[in-house]
N, C-alpha and C positions, 0 to 999 in steps of 0.2 A: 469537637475539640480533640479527640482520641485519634481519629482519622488527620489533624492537622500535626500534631507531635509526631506519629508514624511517616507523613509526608518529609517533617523537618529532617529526621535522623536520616533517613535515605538520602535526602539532598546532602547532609554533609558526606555520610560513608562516601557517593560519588566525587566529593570533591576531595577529597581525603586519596582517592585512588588518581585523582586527576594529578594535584600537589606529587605525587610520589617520583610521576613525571618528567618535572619541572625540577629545572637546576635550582642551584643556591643564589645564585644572584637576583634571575627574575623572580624570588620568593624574595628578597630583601627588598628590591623595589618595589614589590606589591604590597611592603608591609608598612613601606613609609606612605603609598599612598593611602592606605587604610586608615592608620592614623592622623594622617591630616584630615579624611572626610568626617572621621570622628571628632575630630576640633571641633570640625564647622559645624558639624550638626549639635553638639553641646553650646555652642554659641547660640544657635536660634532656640531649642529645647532643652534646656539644662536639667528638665526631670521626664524624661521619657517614660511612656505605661505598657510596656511591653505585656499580652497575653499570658496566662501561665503555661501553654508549649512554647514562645519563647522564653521564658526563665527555667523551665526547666533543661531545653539543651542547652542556654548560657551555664548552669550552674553547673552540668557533666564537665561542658570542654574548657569550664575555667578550672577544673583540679587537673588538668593534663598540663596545664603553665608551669614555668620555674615561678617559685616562689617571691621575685623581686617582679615581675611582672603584672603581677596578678594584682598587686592594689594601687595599678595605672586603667584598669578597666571600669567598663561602665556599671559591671557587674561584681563588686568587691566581695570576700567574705562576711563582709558586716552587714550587709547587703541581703546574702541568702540568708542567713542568721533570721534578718527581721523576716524576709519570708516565711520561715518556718513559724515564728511567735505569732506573726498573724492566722499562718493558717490550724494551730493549733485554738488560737482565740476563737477564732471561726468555728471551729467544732462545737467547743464548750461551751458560749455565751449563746443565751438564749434571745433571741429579738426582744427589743426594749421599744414598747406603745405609749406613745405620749396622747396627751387629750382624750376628746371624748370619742365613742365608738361609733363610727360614720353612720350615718344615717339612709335608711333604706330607700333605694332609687320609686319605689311605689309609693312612697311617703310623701317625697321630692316632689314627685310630681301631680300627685294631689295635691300640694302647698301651690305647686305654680296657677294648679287650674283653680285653685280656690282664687285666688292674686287677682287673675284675670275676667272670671266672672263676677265680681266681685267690686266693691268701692272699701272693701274691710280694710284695718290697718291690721298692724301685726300681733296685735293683743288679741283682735278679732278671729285672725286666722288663727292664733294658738287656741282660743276657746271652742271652734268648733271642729278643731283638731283631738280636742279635751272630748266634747260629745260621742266621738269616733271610738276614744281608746288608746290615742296615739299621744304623750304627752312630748312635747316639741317643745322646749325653752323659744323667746320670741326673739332672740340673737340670732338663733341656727334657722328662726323663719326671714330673718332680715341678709343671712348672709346667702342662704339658697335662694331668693329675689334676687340679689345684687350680681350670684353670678347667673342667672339667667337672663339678666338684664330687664329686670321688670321694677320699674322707678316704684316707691311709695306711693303711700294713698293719697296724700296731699296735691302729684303730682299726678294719678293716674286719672283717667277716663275723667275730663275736666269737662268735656263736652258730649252730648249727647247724640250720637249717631241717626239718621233716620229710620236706618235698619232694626234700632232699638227704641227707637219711637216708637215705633209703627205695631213693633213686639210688644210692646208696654202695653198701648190702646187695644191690640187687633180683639182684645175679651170681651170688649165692647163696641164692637164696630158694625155694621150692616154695610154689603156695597152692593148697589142693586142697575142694572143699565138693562137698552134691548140690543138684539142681532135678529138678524131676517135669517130666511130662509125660502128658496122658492121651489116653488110647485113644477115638478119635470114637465107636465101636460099642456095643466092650465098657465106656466109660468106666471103665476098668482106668487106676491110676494106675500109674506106670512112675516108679521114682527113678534117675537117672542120676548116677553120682562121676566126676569128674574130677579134674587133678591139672595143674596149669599152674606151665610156668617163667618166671618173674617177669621174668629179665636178658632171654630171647629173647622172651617172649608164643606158648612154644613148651606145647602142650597135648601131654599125654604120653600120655592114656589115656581112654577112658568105658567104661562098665558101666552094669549094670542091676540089680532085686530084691538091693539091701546087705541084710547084717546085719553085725556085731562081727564071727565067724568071716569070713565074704567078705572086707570090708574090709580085714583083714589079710593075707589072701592076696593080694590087689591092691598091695598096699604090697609085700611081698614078690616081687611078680613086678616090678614097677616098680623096684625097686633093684636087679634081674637085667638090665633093660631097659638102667638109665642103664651098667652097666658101671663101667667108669676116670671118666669124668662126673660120678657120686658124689662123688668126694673134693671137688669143690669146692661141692657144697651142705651150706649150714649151719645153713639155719634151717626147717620149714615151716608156717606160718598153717593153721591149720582153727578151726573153732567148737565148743561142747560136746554137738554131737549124741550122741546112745548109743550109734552105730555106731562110734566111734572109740573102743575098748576101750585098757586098756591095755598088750596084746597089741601094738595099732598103734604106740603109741610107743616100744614094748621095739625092734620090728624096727628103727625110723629110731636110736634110742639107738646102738645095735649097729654102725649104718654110720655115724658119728659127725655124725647129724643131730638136732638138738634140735627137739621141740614146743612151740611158740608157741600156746599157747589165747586166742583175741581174748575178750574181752569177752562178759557177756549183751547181748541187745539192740543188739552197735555193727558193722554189717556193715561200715562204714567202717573199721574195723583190718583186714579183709581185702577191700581194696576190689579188688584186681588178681580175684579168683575170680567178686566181685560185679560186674565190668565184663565179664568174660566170659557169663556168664551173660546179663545183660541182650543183649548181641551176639549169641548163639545164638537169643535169642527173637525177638526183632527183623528178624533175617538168617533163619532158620529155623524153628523151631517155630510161631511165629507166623503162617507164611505157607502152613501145609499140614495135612492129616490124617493124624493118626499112627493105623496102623492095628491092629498090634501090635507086639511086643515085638521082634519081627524084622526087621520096617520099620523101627521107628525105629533100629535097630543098625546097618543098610544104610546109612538117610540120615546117621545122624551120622559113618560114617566116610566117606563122601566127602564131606561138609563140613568134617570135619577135611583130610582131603588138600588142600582148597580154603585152611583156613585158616590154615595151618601152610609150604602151598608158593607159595600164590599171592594170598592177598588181601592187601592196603596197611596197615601200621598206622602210625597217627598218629605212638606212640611211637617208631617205629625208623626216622623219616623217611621214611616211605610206602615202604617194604621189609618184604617178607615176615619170618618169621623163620628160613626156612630157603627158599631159594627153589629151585622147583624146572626154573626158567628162567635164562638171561642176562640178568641186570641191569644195563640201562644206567646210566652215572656221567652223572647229571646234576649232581655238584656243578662248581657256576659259579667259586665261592670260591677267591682263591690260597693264603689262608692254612687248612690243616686242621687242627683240635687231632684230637688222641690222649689218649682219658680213659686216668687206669690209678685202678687201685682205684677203679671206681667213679666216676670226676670227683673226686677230691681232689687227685691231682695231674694236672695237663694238659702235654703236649707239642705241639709246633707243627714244623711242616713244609710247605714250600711241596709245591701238587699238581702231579704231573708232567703 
């Protein structure tokens, strides 16, 4: 603004040297025309906000006027007067804070994520905002929803996503399918069954040459394996291969697990078995010669030790599922939820 007032006063000095110029008549016509654009424009703007480098060179070059001119301008003595009193208030008044004291953006946004994880209403979210330390009246948690546009609980999450289906159930889920593999030499095809826990991305078992009778002894060694673990699976995904007699689901019946038969045709109803699979081929199978039925039984169990104690899954925030190292805590985050059932209901707790 300093460098604009120093601009203004050279523009006039020059025109001041220009005018000196100029006769007395073309200065009296340029001064009727000035006054009429000053008409027009008080017509459309009758309160104009000039910057304070323009009032302060209006308020120099109006003491240079004769005294009957001066209070036909836009710029009157009563005019700078008030200038002065403002800027004088301005010094001396201290800013005046109404209401309460804003609320902190880190706050804000644990209120939304609570919101949204969440079926709580706004009593809810002030109580476990209370647990935290943070007391939040439930107005200022209905007005930070409304401007982030996040409707009430009445309104929110009315329907139940399959992506959070699938969450809820996966802590009690088994999905178990085969995929082949063949022999470089003897191009001898080799079918391998597996059997993966859904909650951990924890693989239980492989085998080789299924039929109905095998299968079910696999089943049966596997519910010998999980132990006490058992009681909490309830559901397991396979497809209508012929290997799954119904021998296989009498044993899971018995330990009070139900079979789920997907669909023909929809490997997407048992997509956790179908992502493992494509990940063995990918990581594995893909990338080597399977020689026989003995080899491939060797490589697949130290690739399960690999990926059961040690490789990242996306799902479980790049943690194993049973690891069989020291895991660093790299959570950064102060606030930790705690799913129970599954994420239906969430807990919060600051991290130590």
């Amino acid at each position: 603004m300093a460098l604009r007032l120093l601009y203004l006063i050279f523009l006039r000095l020059v025109g001041l040297l220009v005018l000196l110029c100029r006769s007395s008549a073309s200065k009296d016509v340029e001064l009727l025309v000035l006054r009429h654009e000053v008409a027009v424009l008080r017509r459309g703007n009758p309160k104009p906000r000039p910057d304070w480098a323009d009032r302060a060179v209006v308020a120099a070059l109006v003491r240079l006027l004769p005294q009957a001119l001066r209070a036909h301008r836009m710029v009157t003595p009563g005019t700078i007067l008030r200038w002065h009193r403002r800027l004088v208030a301005a010094k001396w008044t201290y800013p005046h804070r109404y209401g309460r004291p804003p609320l902190d953006k880190t706050i804000a946004g644990l209120i939304q994520r609570m919101a949204t994880e969440n079926h709580a209403c706004y009593q809810r979210i002030q109580g476990e905002l209370l647990k935290l330390g943070h007391q939040v009246g439930a107005s200022t948690i209905r007005r930070i929803l409304k401007r982030a546009r996040v409707p009430p609980a009445s309104t929110r999450h009315t329907d139940v996503t399959w992506r959070q289906f699938l969450r809820t159930q996966a802590s009690g889920m088994l999905a178990c399918d085969f995929f082949h593999v063949d022999c470089a030499f003897s191009l001898k095809r080799i079918y391998v069954f597996f059997v993966l826990e859904v909650g951990t991305r924890y693989v239980l078992g492989t085998t080789t040459n299924p039929d109905s009778g095998w299968t079910t002894q696999q089943i049966r060694n596997l519910m010998m394996d999980l132990g006490d673990r058992a009681e909490g699976i309830r559901f397991l995904n396979r497809d209508g291969a012929g290997q799954f007699a119904a021998s296989f689901d009498a044993v899971l019946a018995d330990a009070g697990i139900k079979t789920v038969k997907i669909p023909p045709r929809c490997p997407r109803a048992n997509c956790y078995a179908e992502r493992f699979v494509l990940t063995a081929r990918t990581e594995l199978t893909d990338h080597m010669l399977i020689l026989n039925e003995r080899h491939l039984h060797t490589v697949l169990a130290e690739y399960l030790r690999h990926y059961n104690g040690r490789r990242p899954h996306r799902s479980r925030e790049l943690r194993p599922p049973r690891p069989t190292h020291p895991v660093a805590d790299l959570n950064s985050q102060r606030i930790k939820r705690q799913r129970l059932l599954g994420g239906l209901i969430n807990e919060y707790q600051r991290v130590a």
